[in-house]
C-alpha positions as CSV (number, residue, x, y, z in Angstrom):
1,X,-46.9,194.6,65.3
2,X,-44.7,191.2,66.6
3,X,-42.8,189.8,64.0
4,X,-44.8,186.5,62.3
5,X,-43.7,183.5,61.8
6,X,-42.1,182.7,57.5
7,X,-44.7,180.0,57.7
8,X,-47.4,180.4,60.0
9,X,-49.6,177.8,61.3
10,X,-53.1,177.9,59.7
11,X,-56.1,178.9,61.0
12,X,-58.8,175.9,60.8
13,X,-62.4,176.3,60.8
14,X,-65.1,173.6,60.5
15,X,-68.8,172.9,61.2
16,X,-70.6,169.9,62.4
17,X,-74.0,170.0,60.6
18,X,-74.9,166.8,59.3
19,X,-71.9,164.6,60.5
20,X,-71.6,162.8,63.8
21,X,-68.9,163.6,66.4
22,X,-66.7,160.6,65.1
23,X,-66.2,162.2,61.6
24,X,-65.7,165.5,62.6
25,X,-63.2,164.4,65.5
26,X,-61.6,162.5,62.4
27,X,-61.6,165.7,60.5
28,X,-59.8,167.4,63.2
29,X,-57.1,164.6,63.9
30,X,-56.2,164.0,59.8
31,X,-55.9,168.2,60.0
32,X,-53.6,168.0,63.4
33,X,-55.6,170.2,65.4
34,X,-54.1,170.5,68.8
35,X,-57.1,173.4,70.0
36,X,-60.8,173.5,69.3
37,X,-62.5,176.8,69.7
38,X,-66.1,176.5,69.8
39,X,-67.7,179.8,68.4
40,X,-71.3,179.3,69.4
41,X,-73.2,181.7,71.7
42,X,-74.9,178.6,72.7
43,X,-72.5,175.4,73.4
44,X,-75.4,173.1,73.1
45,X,-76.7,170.8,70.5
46,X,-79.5,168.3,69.5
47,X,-76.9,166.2,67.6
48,X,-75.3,163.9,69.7
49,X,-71.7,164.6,70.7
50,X,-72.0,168.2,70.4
51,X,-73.1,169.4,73.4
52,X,-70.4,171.3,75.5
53,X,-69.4,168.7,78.0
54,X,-69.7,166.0,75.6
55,X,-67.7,167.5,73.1
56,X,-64.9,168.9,74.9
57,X,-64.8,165.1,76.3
58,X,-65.0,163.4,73.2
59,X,-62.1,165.9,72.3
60,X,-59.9,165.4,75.2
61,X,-59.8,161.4,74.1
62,X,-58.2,162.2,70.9
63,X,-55.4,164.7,72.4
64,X,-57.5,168.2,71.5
65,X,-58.1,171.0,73.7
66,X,-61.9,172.2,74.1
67,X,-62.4,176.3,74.1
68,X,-65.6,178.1,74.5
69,X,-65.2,181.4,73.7
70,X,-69.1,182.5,73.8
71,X,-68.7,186.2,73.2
72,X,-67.7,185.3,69.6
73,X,-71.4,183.2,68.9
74,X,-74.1,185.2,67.0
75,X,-76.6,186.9,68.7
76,X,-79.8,185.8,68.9
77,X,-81.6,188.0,66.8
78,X,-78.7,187.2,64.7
79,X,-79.7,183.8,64.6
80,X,-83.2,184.5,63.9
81,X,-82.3,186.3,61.0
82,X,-80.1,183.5,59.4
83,X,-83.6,181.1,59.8
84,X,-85.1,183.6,58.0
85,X,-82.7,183.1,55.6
86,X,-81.7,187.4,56.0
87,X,-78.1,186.8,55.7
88,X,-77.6,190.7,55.3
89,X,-79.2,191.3,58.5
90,X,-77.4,188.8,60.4
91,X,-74.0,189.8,59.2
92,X,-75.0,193.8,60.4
93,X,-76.0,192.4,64.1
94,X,-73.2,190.4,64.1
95,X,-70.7,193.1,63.4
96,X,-72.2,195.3,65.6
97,X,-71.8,192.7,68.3
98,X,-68.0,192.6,67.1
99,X,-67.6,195.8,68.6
100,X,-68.2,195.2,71.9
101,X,-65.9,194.4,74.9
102,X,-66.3,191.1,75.4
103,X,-66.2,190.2,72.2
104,X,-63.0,192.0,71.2
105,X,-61.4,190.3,74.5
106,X,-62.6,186.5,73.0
107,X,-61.7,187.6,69.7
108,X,-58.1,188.6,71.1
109,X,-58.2,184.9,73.1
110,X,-58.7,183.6,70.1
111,X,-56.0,185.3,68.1
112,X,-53.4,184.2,70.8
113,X,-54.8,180.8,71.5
114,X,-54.4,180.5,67.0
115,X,-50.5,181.6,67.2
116,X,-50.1,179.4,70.0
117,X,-50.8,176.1,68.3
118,X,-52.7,174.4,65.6
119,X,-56.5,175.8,66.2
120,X,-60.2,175.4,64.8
121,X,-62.8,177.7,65.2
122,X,-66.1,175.5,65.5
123,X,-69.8,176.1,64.0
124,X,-72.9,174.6,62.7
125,X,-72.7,175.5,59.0
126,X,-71.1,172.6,57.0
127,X,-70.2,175.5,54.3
128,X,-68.3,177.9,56.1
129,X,-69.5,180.6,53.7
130,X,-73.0,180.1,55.6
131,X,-71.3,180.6,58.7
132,X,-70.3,183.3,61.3
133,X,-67.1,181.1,61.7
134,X,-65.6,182.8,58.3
135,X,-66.0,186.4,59.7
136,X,-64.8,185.3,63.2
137,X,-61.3,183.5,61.2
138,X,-61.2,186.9,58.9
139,X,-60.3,188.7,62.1
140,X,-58.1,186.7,63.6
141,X,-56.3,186.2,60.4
142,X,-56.2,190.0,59.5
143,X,-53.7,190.6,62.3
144,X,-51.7,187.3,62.8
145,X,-50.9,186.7,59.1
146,X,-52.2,183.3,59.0
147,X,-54.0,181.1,56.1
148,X,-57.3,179.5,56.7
149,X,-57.7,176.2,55.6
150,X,-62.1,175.1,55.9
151,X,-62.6,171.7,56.8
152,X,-65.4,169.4,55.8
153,X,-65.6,166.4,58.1
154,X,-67.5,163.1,56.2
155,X,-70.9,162.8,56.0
156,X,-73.4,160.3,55.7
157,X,-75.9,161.9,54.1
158,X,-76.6,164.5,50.9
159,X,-74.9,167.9,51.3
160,X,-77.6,170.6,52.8
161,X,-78.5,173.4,50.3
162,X,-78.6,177.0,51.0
163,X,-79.0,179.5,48.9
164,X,-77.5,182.7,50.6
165,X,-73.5,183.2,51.2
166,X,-72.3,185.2,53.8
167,X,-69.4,186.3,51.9
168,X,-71.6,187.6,49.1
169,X,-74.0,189.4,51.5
170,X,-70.6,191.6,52.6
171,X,-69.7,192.7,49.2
C-alpha cells in the first residue's frame, strides 16, 4: 500500500433529489469540489439540469470536472427493488455487481480520480443512507484512507421520507 497523505482530502458524496441544479452546483462550490463523479447506471434525469450533457455543462461553468463512471450505477433489478422499497435485495444485487470487471475497473477510476483532487460521488437519494453512493464511497475510502463528508444541497421543498436505510439493511 502507497503511503497516504497526514490529512487526506475527503471523499464527498451528494444527491440531487428534490433540489434544482443551482443549489446543488452551490453545494458543490461552498464544499470545493474540483471533480464530480456521477454514479448512476443511467446519466439521465426528469429534473432539469441533471441530465448528462446538461450537467457536466452546468458543471464546467463553475470550474468542476464531470465523470461518468456507469459501471458503478445499480442495476436495474437493483433499482426495481429499491421502488419496492426491498432495500436488502438491492444491496445483495448490488454487491454482486461489485464483483465484476468493470465495475472494479470504475471503482479503481474512482479511487484515483478521489486522491487526485477534491471529488463527489453523485446520486439521486437526498439521504445518502438511501443511496448506493454510501457503499460506492465505503470502497473507495477503505483503501485510500480518506473521510467522507455527505452533502445536502438546499431545498425548496419538505425533506422526502423513507423508511428503509441502506446502512441498516447491511448490518
Amino acid at each position: 500500500m502507497t503511503d497516504l497523505p497526514a490529512h487526506p482530502t475527503p471523499l464527498l458524496t451528494i444527491g440531487y433529489e428534490s433540489a434544482r441544479f443551482e443549489q446543488v452546483r452551490d453545494a458543490l462550490t461552498g464544499a470545493g469540489t474540483r471533480l464530480l463523479v456521477d454514479v448512476r447506471a443511467i446519466a439521465s434525469s426528469r429534473r432539469a439540469g441533471f441530465s448528462k450533457r446538461i450537467l457536466a455543462g452546468g458543471l464546467a461553468e463553475a470550474g468542476i470536472e464531470y465523470v461518468h463512471l456507469q459501471p458503478l450505477g445499480t442495476p436495474k433489478d437493483g433499482r426495481d427493488a429499491v421502488r419496492r422499497g426491498d432495500v436488502g435485495t438491492m444491496v445483495r444485487i448490488f454487491q454482486a455487481h461489485m464483483e465484476g470487471d468493470r465495475s472494479q475497473a470504475a471503482l479503481q477510476e474512482a479511487r484515483a480520480l478521489a486522491t487526485e483532487r477534491r471529488a463527489c460521488l453523485l446520486c439521486f437519494e437526498r439521504d445518502h443512507t438511501h443511496c448506493h453512493r454510501s457503499l460506492v464511497a465505503d470502497m473507495i475510502v477503505g483503501q485510500t484512507g480518506q473521510p467522507v463528508h455527505h452533502l445536502l444541497a438546499s431545498i425548496d421543498t419538505p425533506e422526502p421520507v423513507r423508511t428503509k436505510r441502506i446502512r441498516k439493511t447491511l448490518t
